[in-house]
ROZADREN-339780 format. One record per atom (N, C-alpha, C): residue in three letters; x, y, z. Coordinates in steps of 0.05 Angstrom, whole numbers, padded with zeros to 5 digits, always signed. Layout:
N
ALAXYZ...
This chain:
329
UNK+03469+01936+02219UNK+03455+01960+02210UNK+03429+01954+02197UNK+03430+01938+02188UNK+03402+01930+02169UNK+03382+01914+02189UNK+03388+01901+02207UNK+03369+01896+02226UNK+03363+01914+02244UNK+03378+01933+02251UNK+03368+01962+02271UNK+03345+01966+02252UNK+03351+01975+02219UNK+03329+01989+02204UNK+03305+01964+02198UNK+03308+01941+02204UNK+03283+01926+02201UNK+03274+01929+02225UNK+03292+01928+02244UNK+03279+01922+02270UNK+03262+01960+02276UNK+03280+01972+02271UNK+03248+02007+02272UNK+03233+02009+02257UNK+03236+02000+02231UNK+03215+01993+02211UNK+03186+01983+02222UNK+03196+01953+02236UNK+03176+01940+02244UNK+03167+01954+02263UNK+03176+01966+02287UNK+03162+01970+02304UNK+03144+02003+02304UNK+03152+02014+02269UNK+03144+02040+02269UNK+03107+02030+02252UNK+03113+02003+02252UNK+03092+01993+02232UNK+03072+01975+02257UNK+03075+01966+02273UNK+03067+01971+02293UNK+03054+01975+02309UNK+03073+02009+02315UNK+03061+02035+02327UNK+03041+02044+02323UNK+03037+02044+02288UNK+03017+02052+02271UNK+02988+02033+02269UNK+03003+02010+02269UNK+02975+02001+02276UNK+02963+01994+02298UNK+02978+02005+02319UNK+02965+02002+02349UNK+02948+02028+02349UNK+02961+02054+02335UNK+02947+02075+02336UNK+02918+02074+02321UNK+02923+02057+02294UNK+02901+02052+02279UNK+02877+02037+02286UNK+02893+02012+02311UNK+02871+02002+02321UNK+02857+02011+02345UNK+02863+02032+02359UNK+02859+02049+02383UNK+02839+02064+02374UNK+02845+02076+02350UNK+02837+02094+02341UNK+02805+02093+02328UNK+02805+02052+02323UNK+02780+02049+02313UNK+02763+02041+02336UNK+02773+02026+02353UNK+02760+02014+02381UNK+02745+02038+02381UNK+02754+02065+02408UNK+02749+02085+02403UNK+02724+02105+02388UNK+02747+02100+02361UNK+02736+02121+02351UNK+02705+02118+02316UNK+02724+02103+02306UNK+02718+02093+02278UNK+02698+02077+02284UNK+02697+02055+02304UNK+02673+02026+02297UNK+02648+02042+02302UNK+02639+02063+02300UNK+02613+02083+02308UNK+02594+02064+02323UNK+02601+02066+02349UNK+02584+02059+02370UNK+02573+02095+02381UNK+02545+02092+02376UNK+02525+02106+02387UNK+02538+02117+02417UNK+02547+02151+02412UNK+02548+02161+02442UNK+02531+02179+02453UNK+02513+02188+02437UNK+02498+02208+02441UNK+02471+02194+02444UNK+02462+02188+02471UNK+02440+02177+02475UNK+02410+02179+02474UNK+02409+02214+02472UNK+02386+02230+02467UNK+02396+02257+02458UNK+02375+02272+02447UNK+02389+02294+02435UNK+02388+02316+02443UNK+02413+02338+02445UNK+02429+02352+02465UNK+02436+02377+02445UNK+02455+02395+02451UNK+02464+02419+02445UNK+02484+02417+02451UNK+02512+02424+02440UNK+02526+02440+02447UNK+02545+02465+02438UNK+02548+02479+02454UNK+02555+02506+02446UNK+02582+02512+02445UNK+02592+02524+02423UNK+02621+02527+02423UNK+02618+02552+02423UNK+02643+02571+02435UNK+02643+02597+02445UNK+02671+02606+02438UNK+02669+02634+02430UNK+02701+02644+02426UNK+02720+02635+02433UNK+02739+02619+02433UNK+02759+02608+02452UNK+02760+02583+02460UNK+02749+02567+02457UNK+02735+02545+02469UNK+02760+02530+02454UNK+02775+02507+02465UNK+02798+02493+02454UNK+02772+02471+02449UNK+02800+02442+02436UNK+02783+02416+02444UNK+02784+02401+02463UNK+02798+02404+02476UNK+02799+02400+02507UNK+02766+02412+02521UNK+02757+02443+02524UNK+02736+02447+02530UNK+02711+02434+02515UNK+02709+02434+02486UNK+02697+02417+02473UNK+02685+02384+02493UNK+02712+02371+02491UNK+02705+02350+02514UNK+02689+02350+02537UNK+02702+02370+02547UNK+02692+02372+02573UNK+02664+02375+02579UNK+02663+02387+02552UNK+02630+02395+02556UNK+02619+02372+02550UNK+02623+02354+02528UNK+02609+02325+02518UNK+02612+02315+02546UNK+02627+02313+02559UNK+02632+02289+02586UNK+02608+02297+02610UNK+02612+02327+02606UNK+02592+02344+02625UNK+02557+02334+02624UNK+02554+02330+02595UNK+02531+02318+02586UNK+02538+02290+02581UNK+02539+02274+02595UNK+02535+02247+02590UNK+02543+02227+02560UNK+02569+02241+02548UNK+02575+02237+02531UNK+02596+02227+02525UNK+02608+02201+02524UNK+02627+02181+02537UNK+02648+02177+02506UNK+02656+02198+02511UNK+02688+02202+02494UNK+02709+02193+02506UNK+02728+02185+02490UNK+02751+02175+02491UNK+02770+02198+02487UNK+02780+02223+02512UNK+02797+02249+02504UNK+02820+02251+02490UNK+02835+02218+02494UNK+02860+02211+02477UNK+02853+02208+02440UNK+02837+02196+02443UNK+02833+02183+02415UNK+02817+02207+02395UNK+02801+02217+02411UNK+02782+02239+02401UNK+02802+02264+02395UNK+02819+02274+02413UNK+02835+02292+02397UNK+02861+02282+02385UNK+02872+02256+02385UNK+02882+02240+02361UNK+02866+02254+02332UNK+02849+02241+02328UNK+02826+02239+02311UNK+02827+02273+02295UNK+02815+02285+02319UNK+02816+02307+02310UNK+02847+02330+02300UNK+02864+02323+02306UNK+02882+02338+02296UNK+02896+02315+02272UNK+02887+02297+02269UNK+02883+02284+02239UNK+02868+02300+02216UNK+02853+02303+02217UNK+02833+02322+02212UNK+02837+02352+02212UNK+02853+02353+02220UNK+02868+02385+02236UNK+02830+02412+02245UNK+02821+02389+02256UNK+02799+02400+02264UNK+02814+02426+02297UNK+02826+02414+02306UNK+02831+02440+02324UNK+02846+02462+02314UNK+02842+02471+02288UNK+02847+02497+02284UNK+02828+02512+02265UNK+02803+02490+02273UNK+02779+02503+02258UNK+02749+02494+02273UNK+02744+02507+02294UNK+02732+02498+02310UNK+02711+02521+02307UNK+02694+02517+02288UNK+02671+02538+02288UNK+02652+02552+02300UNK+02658+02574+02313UNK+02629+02578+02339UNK+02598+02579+02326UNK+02596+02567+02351UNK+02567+02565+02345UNK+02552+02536+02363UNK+02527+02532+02354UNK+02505+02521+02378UNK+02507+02495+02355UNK+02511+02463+02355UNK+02507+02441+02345UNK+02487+02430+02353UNK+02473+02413+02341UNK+02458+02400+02352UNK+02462+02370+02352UNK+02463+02352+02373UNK+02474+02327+02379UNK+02454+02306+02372UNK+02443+02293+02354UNK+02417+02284+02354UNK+02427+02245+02373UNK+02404+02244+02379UNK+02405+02214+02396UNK+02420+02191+02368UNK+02437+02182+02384UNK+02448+02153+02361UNK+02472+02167+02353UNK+02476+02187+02354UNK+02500+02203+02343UNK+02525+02192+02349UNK+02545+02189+02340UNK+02569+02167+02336UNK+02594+02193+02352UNK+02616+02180+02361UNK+02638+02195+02359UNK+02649+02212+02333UNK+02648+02200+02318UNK+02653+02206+02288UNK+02629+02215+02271UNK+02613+02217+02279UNK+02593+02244+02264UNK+02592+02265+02289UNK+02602+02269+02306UNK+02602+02295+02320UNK+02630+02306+02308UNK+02646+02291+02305UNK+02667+02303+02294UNK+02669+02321+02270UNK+02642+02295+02245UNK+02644+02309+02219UNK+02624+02331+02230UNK+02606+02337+02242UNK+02595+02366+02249UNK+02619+02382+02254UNK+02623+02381+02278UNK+02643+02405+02282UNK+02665+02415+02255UNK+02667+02386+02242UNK+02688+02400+02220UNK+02670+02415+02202UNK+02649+02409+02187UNK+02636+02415+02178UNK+02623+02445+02177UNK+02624+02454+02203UNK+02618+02473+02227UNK+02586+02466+02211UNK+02569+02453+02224UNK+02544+02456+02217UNK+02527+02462+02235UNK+02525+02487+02243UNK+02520+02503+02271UNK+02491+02507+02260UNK+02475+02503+02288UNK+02443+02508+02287UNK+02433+02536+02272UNK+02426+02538+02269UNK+02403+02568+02254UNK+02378+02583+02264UNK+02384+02606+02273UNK+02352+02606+02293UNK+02343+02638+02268UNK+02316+02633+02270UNK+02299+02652+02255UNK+02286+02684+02270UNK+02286+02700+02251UNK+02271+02721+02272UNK+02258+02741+02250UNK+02230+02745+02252UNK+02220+02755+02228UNK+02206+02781+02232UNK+02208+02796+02220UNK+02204+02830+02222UNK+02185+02835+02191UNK+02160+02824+02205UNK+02132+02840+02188UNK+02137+02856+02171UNK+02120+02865+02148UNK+02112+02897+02138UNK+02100+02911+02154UNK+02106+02936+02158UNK+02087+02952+02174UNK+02100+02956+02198UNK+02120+02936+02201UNK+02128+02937+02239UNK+02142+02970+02237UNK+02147+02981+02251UNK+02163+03001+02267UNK+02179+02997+02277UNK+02205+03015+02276UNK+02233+03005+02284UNK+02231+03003+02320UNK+02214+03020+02328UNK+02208+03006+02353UNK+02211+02979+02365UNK+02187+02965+02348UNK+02176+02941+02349UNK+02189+02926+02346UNK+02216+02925+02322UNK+02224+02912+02312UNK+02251+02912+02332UNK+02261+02931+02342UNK+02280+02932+02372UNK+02277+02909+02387UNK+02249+02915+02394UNK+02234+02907+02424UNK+02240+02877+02413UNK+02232+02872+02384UNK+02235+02838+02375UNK+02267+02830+02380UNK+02278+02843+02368UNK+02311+02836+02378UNK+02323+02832+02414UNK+02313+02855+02424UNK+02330+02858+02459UNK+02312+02836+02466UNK+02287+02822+02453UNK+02271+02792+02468UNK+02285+02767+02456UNK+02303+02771+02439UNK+02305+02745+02426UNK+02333+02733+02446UNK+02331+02704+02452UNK+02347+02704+02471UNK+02363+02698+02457UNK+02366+02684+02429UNK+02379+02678+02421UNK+02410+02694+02407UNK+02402+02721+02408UNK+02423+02738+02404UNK+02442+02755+02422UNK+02461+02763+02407UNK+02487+02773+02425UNK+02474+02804+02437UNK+02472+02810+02447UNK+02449+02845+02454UNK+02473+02859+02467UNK+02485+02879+02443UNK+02505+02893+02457UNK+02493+02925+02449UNK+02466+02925+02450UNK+02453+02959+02444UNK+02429+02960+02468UNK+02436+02986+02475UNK+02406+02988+02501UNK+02388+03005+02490UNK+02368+03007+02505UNK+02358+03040+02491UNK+02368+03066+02488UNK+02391+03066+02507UNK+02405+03092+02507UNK+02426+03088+02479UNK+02429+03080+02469UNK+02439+03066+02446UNK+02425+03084+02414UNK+02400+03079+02419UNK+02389+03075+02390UNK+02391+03111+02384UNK+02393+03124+02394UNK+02403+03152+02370UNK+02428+03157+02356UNK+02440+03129+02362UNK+02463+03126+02351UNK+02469+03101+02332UNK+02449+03085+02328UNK+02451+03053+02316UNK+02453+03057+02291UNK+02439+03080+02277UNK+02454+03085+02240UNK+02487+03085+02232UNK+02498+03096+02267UNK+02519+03094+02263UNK+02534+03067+02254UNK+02531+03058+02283UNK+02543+03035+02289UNK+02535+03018+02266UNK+02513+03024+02249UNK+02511+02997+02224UNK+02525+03006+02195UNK+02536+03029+02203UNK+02555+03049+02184UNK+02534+03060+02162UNK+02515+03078+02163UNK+02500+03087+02152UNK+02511+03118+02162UNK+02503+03137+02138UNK+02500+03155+02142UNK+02467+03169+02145UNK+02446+03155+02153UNK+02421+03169+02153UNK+02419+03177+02190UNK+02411+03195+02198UNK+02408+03191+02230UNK+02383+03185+02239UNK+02362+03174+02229UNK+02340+03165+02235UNK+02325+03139+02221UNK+02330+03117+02235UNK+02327+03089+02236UNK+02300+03079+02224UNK+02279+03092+02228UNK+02256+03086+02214UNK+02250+03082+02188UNK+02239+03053+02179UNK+02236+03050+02155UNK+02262+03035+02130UNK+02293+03041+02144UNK+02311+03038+02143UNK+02320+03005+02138UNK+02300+02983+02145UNK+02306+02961+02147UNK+02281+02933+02137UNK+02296+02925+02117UNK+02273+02910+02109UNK+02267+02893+02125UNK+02237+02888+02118UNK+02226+02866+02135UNK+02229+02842+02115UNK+02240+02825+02134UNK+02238+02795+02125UNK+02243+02779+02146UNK+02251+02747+02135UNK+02257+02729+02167UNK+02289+02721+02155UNK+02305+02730+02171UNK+02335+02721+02180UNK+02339+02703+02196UNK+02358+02689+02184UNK+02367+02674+02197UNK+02391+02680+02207UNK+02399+02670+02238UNK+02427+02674+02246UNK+02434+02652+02269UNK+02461+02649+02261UNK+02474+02629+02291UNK+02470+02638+02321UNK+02473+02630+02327UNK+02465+02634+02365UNK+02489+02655+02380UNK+02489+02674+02389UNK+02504+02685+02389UNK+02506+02706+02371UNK+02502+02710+02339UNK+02509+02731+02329UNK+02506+02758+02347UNK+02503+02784+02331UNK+02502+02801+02348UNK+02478+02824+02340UNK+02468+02833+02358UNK+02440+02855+02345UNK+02455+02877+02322UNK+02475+02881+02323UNK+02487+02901+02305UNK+02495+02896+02281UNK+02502+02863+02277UNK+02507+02844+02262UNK+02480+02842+02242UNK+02455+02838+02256UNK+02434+02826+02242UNK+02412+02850+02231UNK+02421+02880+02251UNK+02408+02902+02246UNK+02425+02912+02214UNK+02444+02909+02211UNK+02462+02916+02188UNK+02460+02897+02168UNK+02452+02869+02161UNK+02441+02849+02145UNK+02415+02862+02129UNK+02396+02874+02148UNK+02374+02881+02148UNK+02373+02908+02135UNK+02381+02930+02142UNK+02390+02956+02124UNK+02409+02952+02101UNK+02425+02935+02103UNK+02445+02932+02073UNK+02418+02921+02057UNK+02396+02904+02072UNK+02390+02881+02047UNK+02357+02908+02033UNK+02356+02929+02046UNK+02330+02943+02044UNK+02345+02973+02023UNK+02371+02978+02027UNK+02382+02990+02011UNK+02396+02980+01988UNK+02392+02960+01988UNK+02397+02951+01956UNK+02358+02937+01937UNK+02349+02934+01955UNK+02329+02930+01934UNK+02314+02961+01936UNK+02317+02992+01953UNK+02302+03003+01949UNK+02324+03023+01917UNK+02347+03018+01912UNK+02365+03026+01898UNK+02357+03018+01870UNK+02355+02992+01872UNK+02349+02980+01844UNK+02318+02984+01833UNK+02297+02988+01858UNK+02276+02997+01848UNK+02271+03026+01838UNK+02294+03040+01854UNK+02298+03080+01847UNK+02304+03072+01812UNK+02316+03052+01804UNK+02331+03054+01783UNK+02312+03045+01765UNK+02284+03037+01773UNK+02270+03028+01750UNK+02235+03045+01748UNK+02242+03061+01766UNK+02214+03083+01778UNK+02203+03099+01755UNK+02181+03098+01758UNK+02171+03121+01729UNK+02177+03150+01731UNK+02185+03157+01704UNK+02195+03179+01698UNK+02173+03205+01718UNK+02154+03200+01718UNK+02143+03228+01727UNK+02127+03227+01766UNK+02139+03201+01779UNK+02131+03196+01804UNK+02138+03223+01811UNK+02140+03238+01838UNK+02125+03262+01851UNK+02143+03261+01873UNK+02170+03248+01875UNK+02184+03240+01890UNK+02216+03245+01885UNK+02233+03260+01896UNK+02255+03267+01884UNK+02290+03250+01893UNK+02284+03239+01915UNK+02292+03215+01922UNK+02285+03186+01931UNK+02308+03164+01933UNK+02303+03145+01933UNK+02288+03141+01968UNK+02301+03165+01975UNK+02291+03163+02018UNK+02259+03176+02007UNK+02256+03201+01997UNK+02233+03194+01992UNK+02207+03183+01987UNK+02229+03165+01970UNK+02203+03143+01949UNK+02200+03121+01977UNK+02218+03115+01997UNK+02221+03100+02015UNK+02198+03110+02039UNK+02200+03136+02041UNK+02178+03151+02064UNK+02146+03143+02048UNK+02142+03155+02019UNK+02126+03150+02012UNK+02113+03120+02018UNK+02124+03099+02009UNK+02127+03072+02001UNK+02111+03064+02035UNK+02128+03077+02056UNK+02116+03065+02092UNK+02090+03071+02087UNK+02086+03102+02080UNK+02056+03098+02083UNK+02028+03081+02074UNK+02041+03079+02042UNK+02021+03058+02029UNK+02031+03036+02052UNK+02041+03022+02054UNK+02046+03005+02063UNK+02023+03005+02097UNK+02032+03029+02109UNK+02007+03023+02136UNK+01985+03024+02131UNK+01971+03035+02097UNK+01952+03040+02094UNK+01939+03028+02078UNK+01946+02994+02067UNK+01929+02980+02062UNK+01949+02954+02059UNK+01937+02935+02066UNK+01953+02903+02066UNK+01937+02881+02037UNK+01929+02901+02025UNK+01909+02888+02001UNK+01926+02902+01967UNK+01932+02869+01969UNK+01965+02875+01942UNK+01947+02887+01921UNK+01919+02894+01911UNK+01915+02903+01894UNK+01908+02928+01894UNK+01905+02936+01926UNK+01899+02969+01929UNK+01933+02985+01927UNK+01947+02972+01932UNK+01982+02988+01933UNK+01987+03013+01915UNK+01981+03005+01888UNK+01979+03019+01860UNK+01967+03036+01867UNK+01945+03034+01861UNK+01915+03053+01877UNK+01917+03064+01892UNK+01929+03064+01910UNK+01931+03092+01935UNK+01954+03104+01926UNK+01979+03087+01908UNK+02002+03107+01911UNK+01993+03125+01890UNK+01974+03121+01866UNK+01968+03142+01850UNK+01944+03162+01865UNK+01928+03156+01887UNK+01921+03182+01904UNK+01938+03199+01917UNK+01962+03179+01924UNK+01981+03204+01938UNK+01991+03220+01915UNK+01998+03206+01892UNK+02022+03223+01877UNK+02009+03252+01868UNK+01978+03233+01860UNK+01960+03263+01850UNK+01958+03289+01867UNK+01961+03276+01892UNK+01954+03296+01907UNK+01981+03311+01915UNK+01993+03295+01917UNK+02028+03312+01918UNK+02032+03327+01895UNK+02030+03325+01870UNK+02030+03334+01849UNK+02017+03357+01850UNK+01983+03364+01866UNK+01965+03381+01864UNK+01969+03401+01888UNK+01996+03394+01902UNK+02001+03403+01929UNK+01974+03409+01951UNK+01961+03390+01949UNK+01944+03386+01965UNK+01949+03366+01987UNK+01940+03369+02013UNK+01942+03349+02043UNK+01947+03326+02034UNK+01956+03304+02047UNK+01958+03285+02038UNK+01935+03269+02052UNK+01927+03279+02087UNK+01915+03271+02104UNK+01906+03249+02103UNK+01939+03231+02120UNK+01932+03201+02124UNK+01932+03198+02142UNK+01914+03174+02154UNK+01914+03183+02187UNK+01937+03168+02193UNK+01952+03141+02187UNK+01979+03124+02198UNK+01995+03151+02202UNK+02001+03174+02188UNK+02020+03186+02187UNK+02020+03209+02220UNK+01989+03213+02226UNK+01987+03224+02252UNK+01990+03212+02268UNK+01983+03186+02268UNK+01987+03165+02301UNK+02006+03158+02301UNK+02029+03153+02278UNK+02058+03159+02280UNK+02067+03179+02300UNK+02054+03203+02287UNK+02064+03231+02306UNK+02059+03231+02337UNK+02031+03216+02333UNK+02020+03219+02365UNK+02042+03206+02385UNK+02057+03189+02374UNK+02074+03163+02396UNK+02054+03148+02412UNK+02066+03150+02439UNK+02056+03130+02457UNK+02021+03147+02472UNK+02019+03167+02458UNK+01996+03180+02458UNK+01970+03163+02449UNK+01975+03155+02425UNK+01953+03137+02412UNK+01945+03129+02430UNK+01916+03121+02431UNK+01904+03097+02439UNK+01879+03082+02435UNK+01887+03077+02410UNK+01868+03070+02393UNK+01845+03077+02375UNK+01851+03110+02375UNK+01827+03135+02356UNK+01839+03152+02357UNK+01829+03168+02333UNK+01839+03191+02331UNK+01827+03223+02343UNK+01835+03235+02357UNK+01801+03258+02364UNK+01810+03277+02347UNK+01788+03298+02339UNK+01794+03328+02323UNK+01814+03337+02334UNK+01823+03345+02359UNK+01845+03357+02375UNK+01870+03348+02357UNK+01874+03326+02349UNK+01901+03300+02341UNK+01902+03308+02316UNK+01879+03319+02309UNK+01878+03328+02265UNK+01896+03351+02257UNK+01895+03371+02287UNK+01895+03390+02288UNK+01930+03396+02299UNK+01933+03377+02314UNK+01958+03373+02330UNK+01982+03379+02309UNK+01999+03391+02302UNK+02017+03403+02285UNK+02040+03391+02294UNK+02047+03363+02283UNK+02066+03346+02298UNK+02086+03346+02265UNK+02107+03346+02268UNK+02122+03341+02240UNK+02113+03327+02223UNK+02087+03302+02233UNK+02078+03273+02213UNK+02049+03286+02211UNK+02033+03307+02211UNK+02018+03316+02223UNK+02001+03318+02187UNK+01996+03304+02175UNK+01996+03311+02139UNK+01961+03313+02135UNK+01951+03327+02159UNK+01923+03338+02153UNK+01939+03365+02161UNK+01954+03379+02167UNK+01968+03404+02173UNK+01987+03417+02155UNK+02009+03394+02153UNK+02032+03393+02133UNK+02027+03390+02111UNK+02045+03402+02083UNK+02040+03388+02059UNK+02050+03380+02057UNK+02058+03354+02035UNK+02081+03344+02027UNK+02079+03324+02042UNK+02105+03305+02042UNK+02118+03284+02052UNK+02119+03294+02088UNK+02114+03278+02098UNK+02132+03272+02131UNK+02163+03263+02122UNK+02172+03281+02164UNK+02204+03285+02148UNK+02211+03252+02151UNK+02201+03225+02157UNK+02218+03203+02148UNK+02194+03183+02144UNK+02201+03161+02139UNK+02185+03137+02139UNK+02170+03133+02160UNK+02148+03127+02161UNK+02131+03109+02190UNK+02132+03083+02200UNK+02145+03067+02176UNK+02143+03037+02186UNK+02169+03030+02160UNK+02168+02998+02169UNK+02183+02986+02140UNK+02157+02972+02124UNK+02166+02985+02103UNK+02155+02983+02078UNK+02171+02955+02075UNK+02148+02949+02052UNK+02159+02919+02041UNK+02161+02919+02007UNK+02174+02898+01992UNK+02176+02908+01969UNK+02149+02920+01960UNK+02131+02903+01955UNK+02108+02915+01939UNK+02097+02938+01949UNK+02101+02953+01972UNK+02094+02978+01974UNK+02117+02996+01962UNK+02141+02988+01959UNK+02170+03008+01941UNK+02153+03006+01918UNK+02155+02984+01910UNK+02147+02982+01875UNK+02120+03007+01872UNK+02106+02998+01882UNK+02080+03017+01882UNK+02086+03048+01889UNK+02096+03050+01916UNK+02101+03074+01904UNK+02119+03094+01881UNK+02137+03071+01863UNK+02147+03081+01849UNK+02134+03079+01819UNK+02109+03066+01816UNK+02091+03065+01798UNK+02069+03058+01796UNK+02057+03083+01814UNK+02038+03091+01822UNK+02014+03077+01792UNK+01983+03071+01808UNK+01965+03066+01783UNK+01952+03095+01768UNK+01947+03098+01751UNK+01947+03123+01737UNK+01912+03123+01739UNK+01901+03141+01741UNK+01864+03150+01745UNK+01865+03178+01754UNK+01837+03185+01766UNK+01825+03212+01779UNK+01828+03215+01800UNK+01825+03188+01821UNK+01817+03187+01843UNK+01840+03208+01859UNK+01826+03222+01883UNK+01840+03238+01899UNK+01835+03235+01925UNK+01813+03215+01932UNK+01807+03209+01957UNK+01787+03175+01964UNK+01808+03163+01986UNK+01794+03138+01990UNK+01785+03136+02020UNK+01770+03120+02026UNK+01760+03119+02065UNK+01759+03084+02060UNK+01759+03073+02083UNK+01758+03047+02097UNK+01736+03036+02095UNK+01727+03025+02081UNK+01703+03000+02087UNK+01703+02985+02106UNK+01718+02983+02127UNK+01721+02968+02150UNK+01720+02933+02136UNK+01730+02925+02111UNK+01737+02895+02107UNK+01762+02894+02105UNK+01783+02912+02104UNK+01813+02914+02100UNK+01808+02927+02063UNK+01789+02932+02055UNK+01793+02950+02026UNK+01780+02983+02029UNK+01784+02991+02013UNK+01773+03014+02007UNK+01762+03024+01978UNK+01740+03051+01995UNK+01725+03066+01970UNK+01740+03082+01962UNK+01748+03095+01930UNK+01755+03108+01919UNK+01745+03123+01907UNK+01747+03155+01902UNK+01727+03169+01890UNK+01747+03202+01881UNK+01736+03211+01854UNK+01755+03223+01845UNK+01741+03257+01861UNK+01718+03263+01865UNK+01709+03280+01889UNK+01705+03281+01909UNK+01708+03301+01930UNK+01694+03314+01945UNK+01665+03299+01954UNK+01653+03304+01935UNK+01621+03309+01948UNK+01619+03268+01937UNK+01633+03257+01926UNK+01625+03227+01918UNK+01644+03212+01953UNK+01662+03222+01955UNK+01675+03216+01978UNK+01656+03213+02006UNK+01652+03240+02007UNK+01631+03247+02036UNK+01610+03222+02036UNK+01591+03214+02013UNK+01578+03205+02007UNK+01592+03169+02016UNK+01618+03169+02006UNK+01628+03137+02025UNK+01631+03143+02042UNK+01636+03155+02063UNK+01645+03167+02087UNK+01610+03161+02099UNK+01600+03172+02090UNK+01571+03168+02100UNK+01554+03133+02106UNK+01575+03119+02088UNK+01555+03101+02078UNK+01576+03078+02098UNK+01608+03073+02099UNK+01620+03061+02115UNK+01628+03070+02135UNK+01627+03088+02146UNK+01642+03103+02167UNK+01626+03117+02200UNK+01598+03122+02182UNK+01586+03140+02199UNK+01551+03125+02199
């Protein structure tokens, strides 16, 4: 009896180290398998068996015994992270492994300006190859939905910044990153707005906010125009900006405005309309929220373009005409 149990003893000791030494031949002595550097992509479903297949597919000289040994040591096949790796040249059997456990999946960028238009900012998504595109254009009168919003019009709705996402995520995925991350900083800015802004909600202060925003890219004019609008909202007088008509115009624009277009009585139409347009024109970025929520305090009621990216400001009529005369005409 006691030599049966030495004798399985020994050979369970052995076993173990035949596996141990298999396992380093293999796997552990990190001989360089990745000869130049490669991609690979793991996809819903994908076992480690496919995993392999794909390394072998690319010139990547695994051992399938030892490698998923290895890995269900590791209990890496029940955590096989999707996503795009990147294989760099010199790469060992055993640092593709600690990636995949790791899941240290590539990161691709996609950046949405101030000023863009949810248009634009579409058109940037259905180009990016890098994403999952499960929205068409027949789609977008419905995409507030699908990002679980209750607003039904997308404009303005989404901050601009640069996201990052794995390969594969999904447009609905990254459009909803983008509206969660623009409704919490336009919330916390509603919560710190001056008592007497001219604006009675936070979508408001948000509509307001696009326009400064298309209407000057110069961080020290922001203030400054949002206190010409407020005055003038306040005095229920026009607001007459022109971003807010070539909004209206659409695919009309083309590059000027004529008298006919001043006159054109389009919803965004704010040489016609008083008040606010019924939504945003673009995405605003923080410092146009902030600004329009505290506005710079003066006279001024009217500014025109100097054609350097600044503008003249002037609290009349007849001092106005007079810049209009002097940059414009």
């Amino acid at each position: 009896m006691v030599r049966s149990i030495v004798a399985f003893t020994s050979l369970m000791v052995l076993g173990l180290l035949l596996v141990w030494g298999g396992m380093h031949h293999h796997i552990l002595k990190k001989k360089p398998v990745v000869m130049q550097s490669l991609s690979l992509e793991i996809k819903k479903g994908d076992t480690l068996d496919s995993v392999i297949r794909q390394l072998r597919a690319q010139g990547i000289a695994v051992n399938k015994f030892w490698f998923k040994i290895y890995a269900y040591r590791t209990h890496l096949d029940r955590m096989l992270k999707v996503g795009e790796y990147v294989l760099n040249k010199g790469a060992t059997a055993v640092d593709i492994l600690a990636m995949l456990k790791e899941g240290k999946t590539r990161r691709y960028a996609i950046t949405f300006p101030e000023g863009w238009s949810f248009k634009k900012m579409f058109l940037a998504i259905q180009e990016n190859p890098n994403l999952q595109h499960t929205l068409s254009d027949d789609d977008l009168d419905g995409v507030m939905q699908k990002i679980g919003s209750d607003q039904p019009h997308p404009e303005g709705q989404f901050f601009p910044d640069t996201y990052f996402f794995e390969k594969n995520s999904s447009d609905v995925e990254l459009l909803k990153r983008a509206h969660d991350k623009m409704q919490g900083v336009l919330a916390s800015e509603w919560q710190k707005r001056d008592k007497d802004v001219p604006v009675e909600s936070a979508y408001e202060a948000l509509i307001l906010a696009s326009i400064i925003e298309k209407e000057t890219a110069a961080a020290e004019e922001r203030k400054k125009i949002a206190g010409v609008f407020s005055r003038r909202l306040k005095k229920d007088m026009l607001l007459q900006t022109d971003p807010t008509v070539i909004y209206g115009m659409g695919n009309d624009y083309r590059g000027n405005i004529r008298r006919r277009d001043l006159r054109d009585p389009t919803p965004y139409n704010t040489y016609v309309n008083k008040g606010l347009p019924p939504t945003p024109i673009a995405m605003p970025g923080k410092a146009a929220i902030e600004a329009a929520l505290h506005p710079a305090d003066g006279d001024e009621l009217f500014f025109v373009a100097r054609g350097n990216g600044r503008h003249a400001f002037s609290a009349t009529y007849a001092m106005h005409e007079k810049y209009v005369q002097t940059y414009q005409r």
